[in-house]
Each structure stands twice: as structure tokens, then as C-alpha cells.
C-alpha positions in Angstrom: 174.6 -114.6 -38.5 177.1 -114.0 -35.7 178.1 -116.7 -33.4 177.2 -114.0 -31.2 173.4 -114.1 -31.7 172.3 -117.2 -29.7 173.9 -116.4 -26.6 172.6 -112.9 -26.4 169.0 -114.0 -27.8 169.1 -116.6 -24.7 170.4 -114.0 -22.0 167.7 -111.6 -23.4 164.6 -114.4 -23.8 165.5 -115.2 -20.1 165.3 -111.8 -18.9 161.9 -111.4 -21.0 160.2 -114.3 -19.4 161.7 -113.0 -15.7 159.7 -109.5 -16.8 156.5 -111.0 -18.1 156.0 -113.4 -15.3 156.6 -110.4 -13.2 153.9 -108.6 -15.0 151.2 -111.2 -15.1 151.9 -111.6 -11.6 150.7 -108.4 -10.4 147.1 -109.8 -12.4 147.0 -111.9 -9.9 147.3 -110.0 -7.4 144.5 -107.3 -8.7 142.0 -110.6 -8.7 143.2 -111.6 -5.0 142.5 -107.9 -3.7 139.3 -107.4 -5.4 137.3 -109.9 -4.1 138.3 -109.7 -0.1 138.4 -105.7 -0.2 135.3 -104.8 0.8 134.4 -108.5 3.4 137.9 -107.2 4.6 136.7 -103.6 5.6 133.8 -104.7 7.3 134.9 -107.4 8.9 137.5 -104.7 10.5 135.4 -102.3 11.5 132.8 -104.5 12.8 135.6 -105.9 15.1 136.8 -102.8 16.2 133.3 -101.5 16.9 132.6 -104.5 19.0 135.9 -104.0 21.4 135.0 -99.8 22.0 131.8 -101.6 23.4 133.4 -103.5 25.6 136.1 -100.7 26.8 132.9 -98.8 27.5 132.0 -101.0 30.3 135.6 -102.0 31.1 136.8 -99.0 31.3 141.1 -98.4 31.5 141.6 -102.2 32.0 140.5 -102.8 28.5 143.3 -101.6 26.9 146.2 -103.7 27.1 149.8 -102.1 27.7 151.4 -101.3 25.1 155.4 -99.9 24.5 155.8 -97.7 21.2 159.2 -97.4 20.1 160.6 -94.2 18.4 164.2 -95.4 16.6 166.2 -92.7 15.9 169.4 -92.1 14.6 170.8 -88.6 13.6 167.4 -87.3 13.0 167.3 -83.5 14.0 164.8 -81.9 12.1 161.5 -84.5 12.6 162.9 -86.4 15.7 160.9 -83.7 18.5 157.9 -83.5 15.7 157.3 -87.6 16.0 158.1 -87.9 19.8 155.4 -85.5 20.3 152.8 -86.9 18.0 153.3 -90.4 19.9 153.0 -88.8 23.5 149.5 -87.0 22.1 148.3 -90.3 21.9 144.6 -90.9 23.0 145.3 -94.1 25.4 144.8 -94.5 29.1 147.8 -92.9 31.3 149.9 -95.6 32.7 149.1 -97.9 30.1 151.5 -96.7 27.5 154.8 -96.6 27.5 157.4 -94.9 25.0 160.9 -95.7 24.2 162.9 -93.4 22.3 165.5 -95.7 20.8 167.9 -93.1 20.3 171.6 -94.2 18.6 172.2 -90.4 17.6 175.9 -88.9 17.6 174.9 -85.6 16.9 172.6 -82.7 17.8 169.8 -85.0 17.8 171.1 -86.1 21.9 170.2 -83.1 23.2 166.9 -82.2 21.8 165.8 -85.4 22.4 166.8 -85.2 26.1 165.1 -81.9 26.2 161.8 -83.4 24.8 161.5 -86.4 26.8 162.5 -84.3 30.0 159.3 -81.7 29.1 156.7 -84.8 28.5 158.1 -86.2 31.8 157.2 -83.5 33.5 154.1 -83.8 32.2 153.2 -86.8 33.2 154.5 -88.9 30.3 155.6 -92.5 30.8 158.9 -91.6 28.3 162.3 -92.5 28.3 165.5 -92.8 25.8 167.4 -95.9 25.5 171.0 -95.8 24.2 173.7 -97.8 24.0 177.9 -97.5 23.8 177.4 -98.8 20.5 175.4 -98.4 17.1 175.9 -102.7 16.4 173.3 -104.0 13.9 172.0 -100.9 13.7 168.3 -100.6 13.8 167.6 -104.1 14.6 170.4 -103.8 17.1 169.0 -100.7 19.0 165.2 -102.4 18.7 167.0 -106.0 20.1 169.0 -104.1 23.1 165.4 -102.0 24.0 163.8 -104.9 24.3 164.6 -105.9 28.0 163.0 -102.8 29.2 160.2 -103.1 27.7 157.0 -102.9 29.2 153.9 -103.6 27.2 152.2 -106.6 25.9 152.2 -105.1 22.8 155.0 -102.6 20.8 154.4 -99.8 18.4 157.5 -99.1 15.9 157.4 -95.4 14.2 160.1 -94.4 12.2 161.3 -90.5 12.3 159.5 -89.3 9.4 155.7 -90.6 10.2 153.4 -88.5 12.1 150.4 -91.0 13.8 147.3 -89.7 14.5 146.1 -89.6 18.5 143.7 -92.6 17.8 146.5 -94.9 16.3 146.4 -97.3 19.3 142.6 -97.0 19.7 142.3 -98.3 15.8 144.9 -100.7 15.8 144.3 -102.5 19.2 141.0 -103.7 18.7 142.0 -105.4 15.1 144.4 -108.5 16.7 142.1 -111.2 15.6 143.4 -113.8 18.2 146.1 -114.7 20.2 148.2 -115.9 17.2 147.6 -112.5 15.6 151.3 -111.1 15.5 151.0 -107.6 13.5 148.7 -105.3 12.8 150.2 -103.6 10.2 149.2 -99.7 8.9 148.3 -98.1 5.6 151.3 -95.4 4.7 149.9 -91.8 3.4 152.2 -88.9 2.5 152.8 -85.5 4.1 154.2 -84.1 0.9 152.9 -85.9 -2.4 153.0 -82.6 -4.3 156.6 -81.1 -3.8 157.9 -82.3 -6.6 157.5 -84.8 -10.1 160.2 -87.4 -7.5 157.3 -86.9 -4.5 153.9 -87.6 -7.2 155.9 -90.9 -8.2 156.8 -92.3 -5.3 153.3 -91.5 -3.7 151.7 -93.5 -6.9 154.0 -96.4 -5.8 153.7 -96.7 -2.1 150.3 -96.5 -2.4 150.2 -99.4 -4.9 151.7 -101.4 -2.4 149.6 -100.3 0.5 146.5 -100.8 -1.3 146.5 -103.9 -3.6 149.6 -106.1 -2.9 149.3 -105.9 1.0 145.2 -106.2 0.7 145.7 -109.2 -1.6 148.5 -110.8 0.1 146.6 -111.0 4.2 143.2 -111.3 3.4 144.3 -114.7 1.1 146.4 -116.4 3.7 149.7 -115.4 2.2 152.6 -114.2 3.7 153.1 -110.5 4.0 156.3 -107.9 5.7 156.0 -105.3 8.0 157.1 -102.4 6.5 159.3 -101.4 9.5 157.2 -98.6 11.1 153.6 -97.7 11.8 152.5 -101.2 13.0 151.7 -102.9 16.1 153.5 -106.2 17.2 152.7 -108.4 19.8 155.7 -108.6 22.2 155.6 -112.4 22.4 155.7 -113.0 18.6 159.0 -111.1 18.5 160.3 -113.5 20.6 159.0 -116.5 19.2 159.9 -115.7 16.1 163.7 -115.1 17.2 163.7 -111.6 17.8 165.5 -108.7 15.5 168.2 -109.8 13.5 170.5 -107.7 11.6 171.9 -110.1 9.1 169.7 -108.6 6.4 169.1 -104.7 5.3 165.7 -105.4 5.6 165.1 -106.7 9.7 161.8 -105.7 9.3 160.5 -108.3 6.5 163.0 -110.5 8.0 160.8 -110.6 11.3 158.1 -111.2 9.5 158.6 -113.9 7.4 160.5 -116.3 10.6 157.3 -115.1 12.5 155.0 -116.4 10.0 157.1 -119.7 9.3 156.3 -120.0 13.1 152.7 -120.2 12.5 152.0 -116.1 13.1 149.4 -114.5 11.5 149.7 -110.8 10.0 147.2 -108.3 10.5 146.6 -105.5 7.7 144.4 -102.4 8.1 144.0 -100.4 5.2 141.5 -98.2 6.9 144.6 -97.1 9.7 146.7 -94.6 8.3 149.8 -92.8 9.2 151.1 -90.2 7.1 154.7 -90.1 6.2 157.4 -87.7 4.5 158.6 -89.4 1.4 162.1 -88.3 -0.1 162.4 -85.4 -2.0 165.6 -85.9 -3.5 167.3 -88.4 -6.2 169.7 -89.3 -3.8 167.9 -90.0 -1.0 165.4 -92.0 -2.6 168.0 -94.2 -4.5 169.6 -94.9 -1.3 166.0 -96.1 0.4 165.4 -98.2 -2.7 169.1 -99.6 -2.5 168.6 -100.9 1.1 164.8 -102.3 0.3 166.3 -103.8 -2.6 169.8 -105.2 -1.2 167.2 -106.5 2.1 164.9 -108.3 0.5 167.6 -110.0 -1.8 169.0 -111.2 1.9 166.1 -112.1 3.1 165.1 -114.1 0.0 168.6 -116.1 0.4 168.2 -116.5 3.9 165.0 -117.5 4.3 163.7 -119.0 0.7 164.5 -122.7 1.5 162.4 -122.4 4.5 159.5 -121.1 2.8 159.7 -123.8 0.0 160.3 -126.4 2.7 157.2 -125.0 5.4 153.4 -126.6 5.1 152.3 -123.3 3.1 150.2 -123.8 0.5 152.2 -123.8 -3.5 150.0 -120.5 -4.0 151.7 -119.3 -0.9 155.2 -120.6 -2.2 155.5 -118.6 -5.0 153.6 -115.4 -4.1 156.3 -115.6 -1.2 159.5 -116.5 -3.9 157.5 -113.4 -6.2 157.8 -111.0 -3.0 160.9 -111.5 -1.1 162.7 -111.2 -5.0 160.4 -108.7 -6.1 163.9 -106.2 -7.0 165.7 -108.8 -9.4 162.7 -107.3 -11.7 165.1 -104.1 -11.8 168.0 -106.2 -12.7 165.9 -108.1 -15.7 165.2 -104.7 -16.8 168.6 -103.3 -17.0 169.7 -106.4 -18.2 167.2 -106.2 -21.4 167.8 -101.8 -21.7 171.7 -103.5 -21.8 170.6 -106.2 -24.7 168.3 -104.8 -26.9 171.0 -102.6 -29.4 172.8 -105.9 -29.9 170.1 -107.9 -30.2 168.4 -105.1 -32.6 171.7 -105.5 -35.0 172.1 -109.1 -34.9 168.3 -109.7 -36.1 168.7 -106.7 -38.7 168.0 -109.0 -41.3 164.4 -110.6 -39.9 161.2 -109.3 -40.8 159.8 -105.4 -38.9 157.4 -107.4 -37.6 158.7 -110.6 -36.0 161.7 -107.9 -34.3 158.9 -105.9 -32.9 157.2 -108.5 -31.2 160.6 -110.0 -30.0 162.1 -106.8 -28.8 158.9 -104.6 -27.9 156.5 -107.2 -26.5 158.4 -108.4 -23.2 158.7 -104.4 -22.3 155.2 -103.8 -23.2 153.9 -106.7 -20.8 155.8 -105.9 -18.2 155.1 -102.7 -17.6 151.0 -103.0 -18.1 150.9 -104.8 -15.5 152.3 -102.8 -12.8 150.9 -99.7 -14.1 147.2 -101.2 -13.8 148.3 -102.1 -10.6 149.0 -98.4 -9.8 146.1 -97.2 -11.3 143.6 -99.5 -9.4 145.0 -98.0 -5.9 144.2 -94.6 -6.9 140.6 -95.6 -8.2 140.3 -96.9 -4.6 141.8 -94.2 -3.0 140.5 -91.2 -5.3 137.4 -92.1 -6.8 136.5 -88.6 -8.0 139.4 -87.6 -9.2 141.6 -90.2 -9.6 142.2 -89.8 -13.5 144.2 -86.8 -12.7 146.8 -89.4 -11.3 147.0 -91.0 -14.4 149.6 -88.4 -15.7 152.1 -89.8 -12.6 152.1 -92.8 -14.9 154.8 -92.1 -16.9 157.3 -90.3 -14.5 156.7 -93.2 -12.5 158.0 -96.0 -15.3 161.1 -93.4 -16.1 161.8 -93.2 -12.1 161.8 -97.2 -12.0 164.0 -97.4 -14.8 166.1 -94.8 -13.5 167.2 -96.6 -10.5 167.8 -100.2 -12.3 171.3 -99.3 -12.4 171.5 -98.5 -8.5 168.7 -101.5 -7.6 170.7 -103.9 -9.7 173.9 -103.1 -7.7 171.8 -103.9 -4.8 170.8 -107.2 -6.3 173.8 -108.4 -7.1 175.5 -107.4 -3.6 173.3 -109.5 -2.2 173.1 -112.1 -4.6 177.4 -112.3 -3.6 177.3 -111.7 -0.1 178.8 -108.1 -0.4 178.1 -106.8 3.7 177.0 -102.8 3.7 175.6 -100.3 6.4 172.3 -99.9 6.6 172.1 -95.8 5.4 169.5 -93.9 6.1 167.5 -92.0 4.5 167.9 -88.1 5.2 164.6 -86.5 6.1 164.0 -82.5 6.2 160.5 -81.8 8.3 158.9 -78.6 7.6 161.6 -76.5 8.9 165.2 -78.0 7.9 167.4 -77.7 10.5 170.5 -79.7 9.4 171.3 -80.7 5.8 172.4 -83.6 6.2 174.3 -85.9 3.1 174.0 -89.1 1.2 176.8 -90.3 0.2 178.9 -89.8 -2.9 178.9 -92.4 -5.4 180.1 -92.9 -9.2 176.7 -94.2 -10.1 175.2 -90.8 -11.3 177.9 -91.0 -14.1 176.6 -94.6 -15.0 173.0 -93.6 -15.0 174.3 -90.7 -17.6 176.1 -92.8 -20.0 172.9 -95.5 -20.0 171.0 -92.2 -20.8 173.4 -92.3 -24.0 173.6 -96.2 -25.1 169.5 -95.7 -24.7 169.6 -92.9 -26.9 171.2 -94.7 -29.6 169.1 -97.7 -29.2 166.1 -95.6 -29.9 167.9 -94.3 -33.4 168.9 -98.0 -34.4 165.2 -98.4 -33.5 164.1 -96.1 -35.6 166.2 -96.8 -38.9 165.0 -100.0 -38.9 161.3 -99.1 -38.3 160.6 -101.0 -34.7 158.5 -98.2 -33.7 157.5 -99.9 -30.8 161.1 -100.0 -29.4 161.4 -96.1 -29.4 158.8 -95.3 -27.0 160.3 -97.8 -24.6 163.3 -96.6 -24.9 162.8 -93.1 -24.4 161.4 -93.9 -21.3 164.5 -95.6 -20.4 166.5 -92.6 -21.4 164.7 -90.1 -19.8 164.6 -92.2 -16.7 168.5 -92.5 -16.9 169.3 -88.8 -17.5 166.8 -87.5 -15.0 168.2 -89.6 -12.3 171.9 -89.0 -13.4 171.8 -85.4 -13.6 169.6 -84.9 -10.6 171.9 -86.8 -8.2 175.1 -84.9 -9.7 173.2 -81.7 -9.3 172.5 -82.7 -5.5 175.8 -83.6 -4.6 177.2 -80.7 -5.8 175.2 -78.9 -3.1 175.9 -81.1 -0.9 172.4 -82.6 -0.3 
């Protein structure tokens, strides 16, 4: 046997534990949502009925002030759609107050200035910030709004989400108590059906949006805003040492310090705001890269804390599981990377035995996650939701196309490697201005992983590890899809 054999069985039985644990994990996390789910909804909506009771015989001076805070940057063709959705906001007048963070360089100035001048006229409490200088970029801009403003509270929407007029009316009423911090909002989608990229990634978010976040604030475990449709109380911000752009991810960042603080997060599934997801390769791989790269920051800057604070060992670990949720991409590529070796070095071993070595860790680890997904749509869909079902696979070959980009995130992090935060391009209904990722050589990567899958599936199959194959044309499919799709969008210049 070659003196090669024990140091890649080791390297590829760490990875395989990494997975698994990752996989069992998201068990737990079924078990924690299903049993406060329903308490959670009608404890909610019983709280929310009681304050529209109360504004009834308050009145105006039942709603507190609140600021919402539009950030912008270079965002032409959905800046004017989300400005107005925000101003159409059912609140009282003069108790609500909008900033439009704007750090654009390009058309974006003036239709901005022409919106907020309209609504002004109009009678809406609207202004834009700016600044000489895009430093720390969107925790930057948030941190330099903040003298001006105005409200007890501050709502953060992002470019690409529409919120419906009765956002503040739904979210208001759920602050629990005076040490409630967030009241964070369920994502939906504007366009789930453009595309097999748009029916993944709506599979995904709402995986997140409806189990993980459920099970993670309704059992006293720590949980992230996710950067835009939520409400946070001004003071908390503060407290909790204000927006930081040290990380990718200034958002989860927040959250976490504000929680070490003693902060509660709020999460209301039943409050949605719609969202465009991306609908190309490139712009998707680029949003994963900075959620990825983030979270690895955060988990290095903050981890020590967490295993040094008063929350309980539960709480420890479902916190060291989320903030290093992406190093599960890493594992993966690391085991697509290790298997042909591995496959040829135990050539000699029984069918059997190399099936459960080289099959079971994949098999576990994806089962997992994709019960996971398939609970949320139940929830979501009941009548139909078998139809998602199909999503399932392009979903696993999306996650494994992007290891090789997510892993480069990881291990950025993991080495202190500083990047811009880049992001992600949006279209609206009517694209005005293309605008780029940018070019990178990893779309020539993902094609020649395509290829070393490919040939681990044949090795797999001359020596009968059936199992292997399946796997592993997943993984291939996953690579070429991604490669070619980016090449094919950066030669038109998406």
C-alpha cells in the first residue's frame, strides 16, 4: 500500500466527519423548529393584535418614530422602484422618516435626487445622505447616516426588496420588550421562476427563512440579521458598538456583539418582503463569496466571545455551527478533491467496505439539508409543495458548483486576505444599465473540476462503487454548469 494512503485517508475521514456533523446538524434544527412553530405564530399575532387595539384609542402617538434607511450604491434600475415602495408606507405622517443612503457614482445621483425631490413635494419626510467618501462601504454609509437620524427605531431595505405598505404596522407591534433589538423579516422572491439558477436559490433562501431562523429565535439561540428588511432599535445599534466594517458580513456582525450584549432578536415569519434574487452565475457566485468570506470574519472575530459569554453549550455550538456554516463548502471540495486518490489507493479492499467509506459521508451530508429544504416548502406550499421536490437536485449541483468559489472565500478569510465588499448587480423589471461582475479565472477551475469529477465517476464505475457515481455526477454537473454559465456571461459582458 502506498505510503501515500494514510495521509489522504486522514485528510479525507476529517473532511467526512466535518460533512456529517454538518448534516446531522440541520436534524436538529428540524426538531428545534417544529415544536415552537405554531406557539410562535400565535404568540405573534396575538401580540400584534393587542397593540392595533391600543393605537385605536391612542391614535398617531402610538406609533413610535421610526427612520428606514435605503443603502444604495450604483443601483439604477430598482433604486426609484424601492424608494417608492418605502414612501407608500401606511404609517402616520411625521412619524417616519427616510434616509436614502446613497454612495452612488453614477446615474443612480440623479434619479435619486429627482425621486426624493417629487416625494418632498409631496409631503414626504425624505432625504439623501452622502458622503466624500465610499469608506467601509455599506457599514460605512449606515455608520455616517447615523447622526441624522431621527427615529427610535431604523428600517434597513436593500435595493432589490419591495415592502409591502403595512411593513411597519406588522413589524412594530412584535418588539417584545425593551431589550428586544430586531425584528427580523421573512425574504420571498419577485422572480422564483426565471430560470433553473432562480428555482434553486428560492429552495434555499427559503430553507433558511423558514426552519433555521424559526429554530434558532424561538430556542434562545443566537440568530443574524440578514442585512435588509428588518427593524432595529436605534439604541441596540449603539450599544452593541455600532456598524463595523471589519467583516464582509456587518450585518451578522451586529448581531452577534448585540446579542453578546444581552439583545434579544426578534423573527417574524408571518412578515414578508419580497426580493429579486440573482439571475445570473456570476452574480450569484459573487453574493455567496461575500456571505461566505463574512461569516468566516465574523466567526474569527467574534468566536472566542461566544465560547467565552454565559450562553448556554447548546447555544455555543449552534453559534460555532452558524457563523462557520460555509467551511461545509470547503469540506466538500476537499472530499470531490480526495475521492479518485483515495478510490485507487483502496483498489484492493472489498466493493463493499469502499462504498460505505467513500459514498456514505456524501450520502449523509446531503440528506440532511435536503430534508431541511423540503420541510420549508411543506410549510410554505402545502398543496403543492411536491412539485418543488424536482428543485432538489439542481439545488445539490448549484451548491457544489460554487465550492470552488465559496472555498476561496473560506480560505481568504481563514488568512486574513482584505477584499471589497462587491455587490451584487440587480436588473428590475425594466434593465436600464447592465452592469458587470467582475472577471475572474475561476470559471476555468470550475471547468477542469467538471473533468477530474468526470473521471472519478469512471474509476467509480470500473470498480463497481455504484454509489460513488451518482455523487459524482452531481458534482460534475454542478462544476460544468457553473463554469460554462459564467464564461458565457462574461463574454456578454453581464
Amino acid at each position: 500500500m502506498s505510503w501515500l494512503f494514510w495521509p489522504v485517508l486522514g485528510l479525507y475521514l476529517l473532511a467526512s466527519i466535518g460533512l456529517i456533523t454538518y448534516g446531522l446538524n440541520t436534524y436538529v434544527l428540524l426538531f428545534l423548529f417544529g415544536r415552537k412553530i405554531r406557539a410562535t405564530r400565535e404568540e405573534q399575532k396575538e401580540r400584534r393584535d393587542q397593540f392595533l387595539t391600543k393605537a385605536k384609542e391612542l391614535g398617531d402617538e402610538a406609533w413610535p418614530l421610526v427612520t428606514t434607511q435605503i443603502p444604495l450604491y450604483n443601483e439604477c434600475n430598482v433604486a426609484e422602484r424601492v424608494i417608492r415602495a418605502v414612501a407608500a408606507f401606511d404609517y402616520p405622517k411625521g412619524r417616519h422618516q427616510i434616509q436614502v443612503v446613497d454612495d452612488s457614482n453614477d446615474e443612480t445621483v440623479a434619479l435619486v435626487d429627482q425621486v426624493v425631490k417629487e416625494l418632498t413635494e409631496q409631503g414626504v419626510w425624505i432625504e439623501a445622505c452622502r458622503r466624500e467618501k465610499r469608506v467601509g462601504y455599506k457599514a460605512g454609509a449606515l455608520k455616517d447616516a447615523m447622526p441624522k437620524v431621527e427615529g427610535e427605531f431604523i428600517a434597513i431595505f436593500d435595493s432589490d426588496f419591495v415592502p409591502e405598505a403595512d411593513f411597519l404596522k406588522e413589524s412594530i407591534p412584535l418588539f417584545k420588550d425593551e431589550k428586544t433589538a430586531l425584528v427580523q423579516a421573512r425574504w420571498t422572491h419577485l422572480n422564483p421562476d426565471v430560470s433553473v439558477l432562480t428555482r434553486a436559490q428560492s429552495v434555499g433562501v427559503d430553507g433558511h427563512f423558514v426552519v433555521e431562523q424559526v429554530a434558532r429565535a424561538e430556542n434562545g439561540l443566537f440568530l443574524n440579521f440578514n442585512g435588509t428588511a428588518g427593524v432595529w432599535r436605534k439604541e441596540a445599534i449603539g450599544d452593541g458598538g455600532g456598524w463595523q466594517a471589519d467583516t464582509l458580513t456587518e450585518d451578522l456582525d451586529l448581531s452577534y456583539r448585540c446579542q453578546l450584549k444581552g439583545w434579544k432578536l426578534e423573527y417574524a415569519i408571518d412578515v414578508v418582503v419580497p426580493a429579486e434574487l440573482p439571475d445570473t452565475y456570476s452574480g450569484f457566485k459573487s453574493q455567496q463569496f461575500r456571505w461566505a468570506k463574512g461569516s468566516i470574519q465574523t466567526a474569527r472575530k467574534l468566536m472566542p466571545k461566544v465560547w467565552g459569554s454565559s450562553l448556554s453549550l447548546l447555544g455555543k455550538v449552534q453559534a460555532s455551527f452558524h457563523l462557520m456554516h460555509y467551511m461545509a463548502h470547503f469540506l466538500m471540495l476537499l472530499l470531490a478533491v480526495l475521492s479518485l486518490p483515495l478510490s485507487l489507493l483502496i483498489s484492493q479492499m472489498p466493493v463493499s467496505a469502499a462504498t460505505w467509506l467513500l459514498v456514505l459521508p456524501l450520502m449523509l451530508a446531503t440528506m440532511g439539508p435536503s430534508v431541511l429544504y423540503m420541510v420549508s416548502q411543506r410549510y410554505l406550499y402545502p398543496t403543492d409543495w411536491m412539485k418543488k421536490f424536482f428543485y432538489l437536485p439542481g439545488m445539490v449541483a448549484l451548491g457544489f458548483g460554487i465550492c470552488i468559489s465559496n472555498s476561496r472565500a473560506v480560505l481568504e478569510a481563514v488568512l486574513g486576505v482584505k477584499s471589497g465588499f462587491v455587490r451584487t448587480p440587480k436588473r428590475g423589471e425594466a434593465e436600464v444599465k447592465r452592469y458587470r461582475t467582475k472577471i475572474t479565472w475561476l470559471p476555468v477551475a470550475e471547468l477542469l473540476a467538471a473533468a477530474y469529477c468526470g473521471l472519478t465517476m469512471v474509476i467509480y464505475l470500473s470498480n463497481g462503487i455504484y454509489g460513488g457515481v451518482v455523487y459524482f455526477m452531481i458534482y460534475g454537473v454542478g462544476f460544468l454548469t457553473v463554469g460554462l454559465k459564467t464564461l458565457a456571461e462574461q463574454r456578454a459582458g453581464l
